[in-house]
C-alpha positions as CSV (number, residue, x, y, z in Angstrom):
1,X,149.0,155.0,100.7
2,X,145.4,156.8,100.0
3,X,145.9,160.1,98.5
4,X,143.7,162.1,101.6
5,X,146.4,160.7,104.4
6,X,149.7,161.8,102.9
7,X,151.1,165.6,103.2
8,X,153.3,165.2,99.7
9,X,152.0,163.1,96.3
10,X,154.9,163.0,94.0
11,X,154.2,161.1,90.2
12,X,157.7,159.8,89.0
13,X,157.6,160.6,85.3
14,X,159.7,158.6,82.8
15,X,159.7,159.9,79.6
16,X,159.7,156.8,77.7
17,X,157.0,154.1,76.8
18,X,156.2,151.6,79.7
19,X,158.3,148.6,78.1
20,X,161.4,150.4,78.5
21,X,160.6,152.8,82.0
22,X,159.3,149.9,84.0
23,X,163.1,148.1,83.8
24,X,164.9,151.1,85.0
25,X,166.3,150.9,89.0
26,X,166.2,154.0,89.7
27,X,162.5,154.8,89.7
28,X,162.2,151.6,91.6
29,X,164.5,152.8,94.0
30,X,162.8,156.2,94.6
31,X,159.2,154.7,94.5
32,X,160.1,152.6,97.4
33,X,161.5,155.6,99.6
34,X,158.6,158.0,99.1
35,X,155.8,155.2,99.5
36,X,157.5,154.4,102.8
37,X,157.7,157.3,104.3
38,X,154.3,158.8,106.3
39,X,153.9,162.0,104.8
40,X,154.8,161.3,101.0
41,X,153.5,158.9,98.3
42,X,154.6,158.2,94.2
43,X,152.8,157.1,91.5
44,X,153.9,156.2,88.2
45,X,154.0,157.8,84.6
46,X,155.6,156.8,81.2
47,X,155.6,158.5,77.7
48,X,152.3,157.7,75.7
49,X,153.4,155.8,72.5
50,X,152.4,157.6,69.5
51,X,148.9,156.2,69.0
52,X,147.6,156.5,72.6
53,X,149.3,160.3,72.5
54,X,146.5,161.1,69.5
55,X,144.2,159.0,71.1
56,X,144.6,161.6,74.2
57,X,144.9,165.1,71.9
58,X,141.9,163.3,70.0
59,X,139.7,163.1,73.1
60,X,140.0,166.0,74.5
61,X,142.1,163.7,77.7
62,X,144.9,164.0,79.8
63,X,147.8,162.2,80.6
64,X,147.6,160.7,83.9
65,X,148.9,158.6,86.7
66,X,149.4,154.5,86.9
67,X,148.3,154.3,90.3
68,X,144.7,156.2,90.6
69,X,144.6,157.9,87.1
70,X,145.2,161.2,88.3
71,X,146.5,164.1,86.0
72,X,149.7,164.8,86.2
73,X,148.9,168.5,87.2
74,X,147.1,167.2,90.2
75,X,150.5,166.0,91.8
76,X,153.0,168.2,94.4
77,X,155.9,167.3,92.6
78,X,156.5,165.6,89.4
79,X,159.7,163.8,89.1
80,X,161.3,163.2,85.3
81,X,164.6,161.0,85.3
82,X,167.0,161.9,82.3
83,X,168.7,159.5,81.1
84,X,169.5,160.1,77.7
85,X,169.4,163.7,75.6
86,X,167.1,162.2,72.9
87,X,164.4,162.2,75.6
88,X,164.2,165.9,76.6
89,X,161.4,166.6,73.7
90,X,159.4,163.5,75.5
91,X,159.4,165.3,78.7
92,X,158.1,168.5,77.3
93,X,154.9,166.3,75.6
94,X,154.3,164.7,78.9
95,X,154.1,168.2,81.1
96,X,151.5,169.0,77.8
97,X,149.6,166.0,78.0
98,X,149.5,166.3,81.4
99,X,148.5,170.1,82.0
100,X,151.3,171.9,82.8
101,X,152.8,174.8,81.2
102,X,155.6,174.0,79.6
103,X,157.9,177.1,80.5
104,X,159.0,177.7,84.2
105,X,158.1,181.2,84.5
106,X,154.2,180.2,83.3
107,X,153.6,178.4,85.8
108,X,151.5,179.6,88.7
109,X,151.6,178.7,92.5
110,X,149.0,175.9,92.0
111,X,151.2,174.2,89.3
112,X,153.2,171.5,91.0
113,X,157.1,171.3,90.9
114,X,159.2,170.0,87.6
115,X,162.3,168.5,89.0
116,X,164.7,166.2,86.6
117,X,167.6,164.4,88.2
118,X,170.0,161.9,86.3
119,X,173.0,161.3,84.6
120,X,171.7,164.3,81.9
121,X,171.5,166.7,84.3
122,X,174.8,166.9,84.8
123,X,174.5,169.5,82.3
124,X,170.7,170.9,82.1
125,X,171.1,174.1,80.6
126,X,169.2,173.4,77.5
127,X,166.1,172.1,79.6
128,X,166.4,174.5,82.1
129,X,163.6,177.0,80.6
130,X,161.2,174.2,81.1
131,X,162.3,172.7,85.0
132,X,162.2,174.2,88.2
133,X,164.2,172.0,90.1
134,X,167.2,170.3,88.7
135,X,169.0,167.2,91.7
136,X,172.5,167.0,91.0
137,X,174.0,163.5,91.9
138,X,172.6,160.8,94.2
139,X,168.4,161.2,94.7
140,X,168.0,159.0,97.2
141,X,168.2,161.2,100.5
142,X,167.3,164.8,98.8
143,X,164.2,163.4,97.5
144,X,162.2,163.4,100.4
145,X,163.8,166.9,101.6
146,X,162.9,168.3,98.5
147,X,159.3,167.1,98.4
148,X,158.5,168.1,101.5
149,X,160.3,171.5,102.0
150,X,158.3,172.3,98.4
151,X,154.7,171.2,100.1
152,X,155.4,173.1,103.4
153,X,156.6,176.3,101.8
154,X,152.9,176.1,100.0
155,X,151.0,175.4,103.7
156,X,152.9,178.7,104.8
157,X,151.5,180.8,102.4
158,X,154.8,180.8,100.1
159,X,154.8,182.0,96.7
160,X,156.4,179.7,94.1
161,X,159.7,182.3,93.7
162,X,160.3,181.7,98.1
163,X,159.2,178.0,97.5
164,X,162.0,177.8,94.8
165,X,164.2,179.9,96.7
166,X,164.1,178.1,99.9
167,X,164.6,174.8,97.5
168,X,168.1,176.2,96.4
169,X,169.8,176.2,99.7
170,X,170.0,172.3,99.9
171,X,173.0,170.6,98.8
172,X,172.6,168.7,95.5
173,X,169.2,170.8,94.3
174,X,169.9,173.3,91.2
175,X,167.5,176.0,90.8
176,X,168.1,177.2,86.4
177,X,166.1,180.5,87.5
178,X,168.2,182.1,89.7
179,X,171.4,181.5,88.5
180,X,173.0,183.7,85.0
181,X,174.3,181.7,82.3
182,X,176.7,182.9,80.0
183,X,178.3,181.8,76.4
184,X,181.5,180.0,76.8
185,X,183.0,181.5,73.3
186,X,185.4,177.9,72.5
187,X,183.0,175.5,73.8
188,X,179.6,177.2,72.1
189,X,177.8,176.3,75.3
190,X,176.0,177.9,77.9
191,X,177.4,177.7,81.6
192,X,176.5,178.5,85.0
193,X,178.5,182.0,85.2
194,X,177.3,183.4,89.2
195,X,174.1,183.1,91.1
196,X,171.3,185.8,90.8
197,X,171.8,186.6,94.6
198,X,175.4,186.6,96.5
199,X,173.6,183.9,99.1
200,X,172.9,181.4,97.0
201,X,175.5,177.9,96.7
202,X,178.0,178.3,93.7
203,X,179.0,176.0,92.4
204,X,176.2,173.5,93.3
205,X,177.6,170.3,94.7
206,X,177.0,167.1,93.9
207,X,175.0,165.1,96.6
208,X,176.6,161.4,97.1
209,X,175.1,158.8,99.2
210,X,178.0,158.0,101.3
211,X,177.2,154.2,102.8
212,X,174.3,152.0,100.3
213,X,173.2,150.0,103.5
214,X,171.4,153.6,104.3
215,X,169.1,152.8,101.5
216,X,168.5,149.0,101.2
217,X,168.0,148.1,97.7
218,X,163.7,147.3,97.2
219,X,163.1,143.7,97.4
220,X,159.9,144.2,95.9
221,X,158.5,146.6,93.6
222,X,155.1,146.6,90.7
223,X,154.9,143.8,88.7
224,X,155.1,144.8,85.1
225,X,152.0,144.0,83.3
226,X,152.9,144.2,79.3
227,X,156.5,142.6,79.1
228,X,159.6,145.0,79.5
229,X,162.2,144.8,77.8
230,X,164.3,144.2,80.7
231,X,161.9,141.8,81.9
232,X,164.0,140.3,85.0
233,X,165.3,141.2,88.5
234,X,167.8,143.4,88.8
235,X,170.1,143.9,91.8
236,X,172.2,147.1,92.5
237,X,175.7,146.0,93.9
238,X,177.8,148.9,93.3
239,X,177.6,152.0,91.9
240,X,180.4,154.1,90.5
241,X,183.6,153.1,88.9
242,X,187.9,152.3,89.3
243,X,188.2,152.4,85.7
244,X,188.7,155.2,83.6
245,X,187.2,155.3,80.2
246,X,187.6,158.0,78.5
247,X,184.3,158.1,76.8
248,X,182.2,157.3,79.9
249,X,180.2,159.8,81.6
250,X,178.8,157.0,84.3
251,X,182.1,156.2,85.4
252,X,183.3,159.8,86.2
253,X,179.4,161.4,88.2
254,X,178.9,158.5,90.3
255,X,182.2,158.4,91.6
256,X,183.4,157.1,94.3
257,X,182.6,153.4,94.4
258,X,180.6,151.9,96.7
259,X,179.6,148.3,97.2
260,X,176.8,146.6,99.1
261,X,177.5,144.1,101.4
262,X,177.5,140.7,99.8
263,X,174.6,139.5,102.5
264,X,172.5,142.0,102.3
265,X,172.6,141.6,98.5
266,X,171.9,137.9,98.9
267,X,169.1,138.1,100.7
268,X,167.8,141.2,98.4
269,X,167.4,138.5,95.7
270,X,165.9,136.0,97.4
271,X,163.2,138.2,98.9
272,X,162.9,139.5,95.3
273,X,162.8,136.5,94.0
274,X,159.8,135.3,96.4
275,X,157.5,138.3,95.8
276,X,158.0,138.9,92.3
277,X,157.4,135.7,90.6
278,X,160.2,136.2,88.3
279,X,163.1,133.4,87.6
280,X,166.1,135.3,86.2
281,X,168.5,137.8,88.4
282,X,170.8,140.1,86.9
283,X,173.5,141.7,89.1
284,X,174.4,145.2,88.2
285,X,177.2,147.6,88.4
286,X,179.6,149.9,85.8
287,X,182.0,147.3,86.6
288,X,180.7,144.0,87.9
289,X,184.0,142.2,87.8
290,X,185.7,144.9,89.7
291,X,183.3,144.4,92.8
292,X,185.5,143.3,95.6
293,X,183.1,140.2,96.4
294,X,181.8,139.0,93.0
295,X,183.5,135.7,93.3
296,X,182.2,134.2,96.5
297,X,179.1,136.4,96.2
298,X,178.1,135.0,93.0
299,X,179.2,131.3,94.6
300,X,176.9,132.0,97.6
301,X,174.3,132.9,95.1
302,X,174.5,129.8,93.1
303,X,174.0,127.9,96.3
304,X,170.7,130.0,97.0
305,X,169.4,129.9,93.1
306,X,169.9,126.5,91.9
307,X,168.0,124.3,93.3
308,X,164.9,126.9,91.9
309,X,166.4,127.0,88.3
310,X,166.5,130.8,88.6
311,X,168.9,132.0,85.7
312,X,171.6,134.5,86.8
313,X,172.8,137.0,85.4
314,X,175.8,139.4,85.4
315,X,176.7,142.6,83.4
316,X,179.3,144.6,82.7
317,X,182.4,142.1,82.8
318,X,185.7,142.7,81.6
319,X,187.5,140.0,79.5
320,X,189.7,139.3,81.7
321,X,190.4,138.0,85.2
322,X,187.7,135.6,85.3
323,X,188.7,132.5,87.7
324,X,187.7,129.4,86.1
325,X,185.9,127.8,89.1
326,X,183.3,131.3,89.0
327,X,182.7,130.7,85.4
328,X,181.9,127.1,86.2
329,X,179.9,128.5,89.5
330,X,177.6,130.4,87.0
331,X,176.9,127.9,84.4
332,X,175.2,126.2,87.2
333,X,172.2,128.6,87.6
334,X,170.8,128.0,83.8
335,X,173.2,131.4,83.0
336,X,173.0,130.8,78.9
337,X,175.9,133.7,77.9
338,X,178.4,136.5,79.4
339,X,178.7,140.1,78.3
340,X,181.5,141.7,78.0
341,X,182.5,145.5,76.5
342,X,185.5,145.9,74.6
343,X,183.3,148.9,73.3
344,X,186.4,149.3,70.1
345,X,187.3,146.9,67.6
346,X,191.0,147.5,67.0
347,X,193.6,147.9,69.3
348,X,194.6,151.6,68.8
349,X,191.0,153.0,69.4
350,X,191.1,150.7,72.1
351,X,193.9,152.5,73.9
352,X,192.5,155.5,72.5
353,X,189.3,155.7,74.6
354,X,191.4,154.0,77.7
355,X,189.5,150.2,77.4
356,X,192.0,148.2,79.2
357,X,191.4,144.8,77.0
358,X,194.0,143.7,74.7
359,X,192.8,141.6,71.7
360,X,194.6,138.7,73.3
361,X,192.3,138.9,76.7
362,X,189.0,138.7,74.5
363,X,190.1,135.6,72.7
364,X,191.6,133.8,75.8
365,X,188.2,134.9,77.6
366,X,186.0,133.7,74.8
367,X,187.4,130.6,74.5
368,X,187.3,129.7,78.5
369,X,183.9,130.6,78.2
370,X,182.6,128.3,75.8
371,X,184.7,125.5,77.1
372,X,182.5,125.8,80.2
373,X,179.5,125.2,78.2
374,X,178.4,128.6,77.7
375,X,176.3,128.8,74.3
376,X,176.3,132.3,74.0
377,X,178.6,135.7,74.7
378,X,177.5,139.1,74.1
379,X,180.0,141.8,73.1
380,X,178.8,145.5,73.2
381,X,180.8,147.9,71.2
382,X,180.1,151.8,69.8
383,X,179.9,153.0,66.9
384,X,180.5,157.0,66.0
């Protein structure tokens, strides 16, 4: 949409190079939503690697936009998505690069909004001197709320502490500045203690998207130019969990499951499939064998794939429970390997952590698997 016809523009900041932002569903998700409404639009922003970074300090230039090359200062709202800790000192280079004070309370009523959302901010307290906005839980419905409650409180004439204010009331949105924190003496950390004013939501809930069908997964998105490392199509089918790994944050914040309908997810990929170009699908989900349709959605999707050679893919499997005649279904669609997560590799920190696979289950699984003719299967496990 052109910049001088929109009410809201909102740059959805990743704070990590291209290669690795461009692969992640979320953005694309959110990119779709705000480019589709009237009143909003969202451009695109990754870290600079470190040679472009002094390239920019060396020049004297900022860092800017994908889209139209626009600082990131110049935006209403810009949009950082935490997925991992280790990226927090990323985000605080990018609002530098990109002209914005780097403390909350610096920043004037011109400067535009700093919200993060994410699995991290579950727990934002050590970034929450540097954001003004912090969405707790599903972004998909707050987003636009948030955007354009934050750009009308400006046309009214709306200091940035009413703006913020006004933010706070809606479920799911976290304002760090008007809530105390204090030191929890056995944990070490710093908690949410009580609001700054009696009227404000404590705790703040978690927003959940209720039904997926409200928000049809994006059957086309930008084209990544340099390769990604993820460099396929991937298709949402669930999100949250029915196991109960102890170690798993994912599983526990994005409860309760819920699954897209099989044919809606079908004919996500083959409208994908059509305007992107690419010839590999990956179907994703915490627990892809636990979807309630994976069998005859992945048979249906053999049916639609294989006469084009596209290569499908699915993650997250357990090692066990896999019908032979689905295993056969998937070698069919140029699917080279499987990946499964027994995360532990003994049996007692196996049943420490809560993994239900028993050694037994992985070797019965791996050989089924390469008597199918698969060449290749991937085992993630952690270390630490």
């Amino acid at each position: 949409q052109a910049w001088s016809e929109v009410d809201a523009k909102v740059c959805l900041a990743f704070p990590e190079i291209y290669d690795i932002g461009m692969s992640h569903l979320g953005f694309r998700i959110l990119y779709k939503i705000l480019n589709d409404h009237p009143r909003t639009l969202a451009e695109r922003c990754y870290a600079p690697w470190v040679d472009l970074e002094q390239q920019l300090l060396d020049h004297g230039q900022m860092l800017v936009s994908l889209e139209s090359a626009r600082p990131l200062c110049d935006f209403d709202v810009v949009g950082f998505s935490l997925q991992f800790e280790l990226t927090y000192t990323n985000v605080l280079r990018m609002l530098d690069l990109g002209g914005i004070p780097l403390r909350a309370v610096n920043r004037s009523d011109a400067d535009p909004l700093i919200v993060v959302g994410g699995p991290v901010a579950t727990h934002m307290e050590p970034m929450a001197p540097f954001v003004d906005a912090v969405v707790i839980g599903d972004g998909e419905e707050v987003t636009t709320e948030l955007t354009l409650l934050w750009v009308e409180g400006k046309k009214r004439g709306l200091s940035r502490e009413e703006r913020l204010r006004e933010l706070a009331k809606l479920p799911g949105v976290y304002i760090p500045s008007l809530y105390r924190t204090e030191l929890q003496t056995d944990t070490g950390f710093h908690v949410v203690a009580q609001p700054s004013e009696p009227e404000l939501p404590f705790p703040v809930e978690r927003r959940l998207v209720k039904s997926l069908a409200d928000f049809p997964f994006p059957t086309e998105s930008p084209v990544g130019g340099p390769e990604a490392i993820f460099d396929r199509m991937s298709i949402e089918v669930a999100r949250g969990c029915t196991e109960g790994c102890r170690f798993c944050q994912a599983g526990m914040i994005y409860r309760p499951v819920r699954e897209r309908d099989p044919q809606e997810v079908i004919d996500t990929v083959v409208k994908a499939l059509e305007k992107s170009g690419q010839d590999e699908v990956s179907l994703t989900a915490l627990s892809t064998a636990d979807v309630s349709c994976i069998s005859p959605l992945i048979k249906q999707l053999v049916e639609k794939t294989a006469p084009e050679r596209v290569s499908l893919g699915v993650a997250s499997l357990r090692a066990y429970g896999l019908a032979d005649d689905l295993l056969e279904d998937m070698r069919k669609v140029r699917a080279s390997g499987l990946t499964f997560a027994p995360e532990a590799g003994t049996q007692r920190m196996r049943d420490v952590i809560n993994k239900n696979v028993t050694e037994a289950q992985l070797l019965e699984t791996a050989e089924r698997t390469f008597s199918k003719g698969f060449d290749k299967m991937k085992l993630y496990f952690m270390i630490g």
